[in-house]
C-alpha positions, -999 to 999 in steps of 0.1 A, spaced: -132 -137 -202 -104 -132 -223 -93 -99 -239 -97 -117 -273 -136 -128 -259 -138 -88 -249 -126 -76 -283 -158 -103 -299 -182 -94 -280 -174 -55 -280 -177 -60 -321 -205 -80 -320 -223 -49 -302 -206 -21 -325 -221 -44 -354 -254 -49 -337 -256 -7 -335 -247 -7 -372 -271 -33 -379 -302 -18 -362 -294 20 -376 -302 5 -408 -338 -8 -403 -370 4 -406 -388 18 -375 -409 -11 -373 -380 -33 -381 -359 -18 -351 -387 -18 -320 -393 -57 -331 -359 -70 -336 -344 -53 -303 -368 -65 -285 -369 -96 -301 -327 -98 -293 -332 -85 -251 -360 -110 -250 -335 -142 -260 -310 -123 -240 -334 -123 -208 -344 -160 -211 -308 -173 -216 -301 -153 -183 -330 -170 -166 -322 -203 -181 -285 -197 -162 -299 -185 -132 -328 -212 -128 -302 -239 -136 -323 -255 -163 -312 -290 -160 -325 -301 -190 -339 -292 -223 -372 -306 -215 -375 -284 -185 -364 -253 -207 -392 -265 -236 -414 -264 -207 -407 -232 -188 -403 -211 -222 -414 -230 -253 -448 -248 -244 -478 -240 -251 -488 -227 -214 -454 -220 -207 -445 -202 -170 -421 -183 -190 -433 -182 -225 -437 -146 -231 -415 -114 -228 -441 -100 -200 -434 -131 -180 -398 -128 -185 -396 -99 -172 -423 -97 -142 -403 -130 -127 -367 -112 -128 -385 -85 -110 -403 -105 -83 -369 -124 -81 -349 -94 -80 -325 -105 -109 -331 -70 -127 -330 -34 -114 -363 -13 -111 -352 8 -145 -342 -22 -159 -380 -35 -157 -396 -3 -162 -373 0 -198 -380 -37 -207 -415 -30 -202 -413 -1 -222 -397 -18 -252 -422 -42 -246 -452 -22 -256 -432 -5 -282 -428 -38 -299 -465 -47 -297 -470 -14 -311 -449 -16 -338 -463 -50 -342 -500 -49 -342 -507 -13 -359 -495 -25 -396 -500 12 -408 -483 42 -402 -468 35 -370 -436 50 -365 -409 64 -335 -433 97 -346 -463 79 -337 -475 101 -306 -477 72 -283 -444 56 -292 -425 90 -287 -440 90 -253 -429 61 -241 -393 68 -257 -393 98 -235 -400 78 -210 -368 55 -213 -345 54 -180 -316 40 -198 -319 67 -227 -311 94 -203 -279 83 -190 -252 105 -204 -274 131 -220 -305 124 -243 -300 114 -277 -329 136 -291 -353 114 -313 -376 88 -298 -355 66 -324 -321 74 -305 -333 70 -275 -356 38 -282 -325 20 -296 -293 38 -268 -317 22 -240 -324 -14 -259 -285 -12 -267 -277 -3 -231 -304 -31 -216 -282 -58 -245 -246 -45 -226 -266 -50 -191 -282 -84 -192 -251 -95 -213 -227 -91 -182 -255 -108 -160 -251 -138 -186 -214 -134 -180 -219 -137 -144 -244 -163 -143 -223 -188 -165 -191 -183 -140 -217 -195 -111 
């Protein structure tokens, strides 16, 4: 990587933070997630090797695809060892957020009771002192899981 390519890509995350301060609640647990789950299956798609695009529509976009949903993603880095044990347990974690924030329409919140508990419950939120809010530390371990799986796309694509 160049040091111009460093600079980019350390914007591009400054601008994502930016970005995701100013959303909703809702807006923030769904887009994260939405951005570590295209993050996770272009990390996959490197490691696999996915020769061609049919084989990626198949693994990720069909309708019974392998690797079709976020859950999936996830459970085969684990079994495959490609991400850490907090990495998992975080992902799965912003996972359920997500779905929360996703399918209770009203009045779900970082304040919701059950969403604040699984903020506290965030690995990557407590490394180098807790942010405070279930929002800060929510969107610290999201960013911190983007920084992660980006090097492992780094990594992958000099295989």
């Amino acid at each position: 990587m160049t040091k111009a390519q460093g600079q980019n890509e350390t914007e591009t995350l400054i601008q994502l933070a930016s970005d995701l301060d100013g959303e909703t609640d809702r807006a923030l647990g769904i887009v994260a997630s939405a951005h570590l789950e295209y993050l996770l299956q272009r990390f996959l798609s490197l490691t696999l090797k996915v020769p061609t695009l049919e084989a990626g529509k198949f693994l990720f976009e069909s309708p019974n695809a392998p690797l079709g949903s976020l859950s999936a993603k996830i459970e085969f880095a684990r079994l495959f060892q490609l991400l850490s044990g907090d990495e998992t347990y975080d992902l799965n974690l912003i996972r359920k957020i997500r779905n929360e924030f996703a399918h209770k329409l009203i009045g779900t919140s970082f304040g919701t009771q059950s969403i604040k508990n699984r903020c506290a419950e965030l690995k990557n939120a407590r490394i180098g002192g807790d942010p405070g809010t279930a929002r800060e530390r929510f969107k610290k371990a999201a960013i911190r899981l983007i920084v992660e799986i980006t090097l492992k796309i780094k990594t992958a694509e000099k295989s």
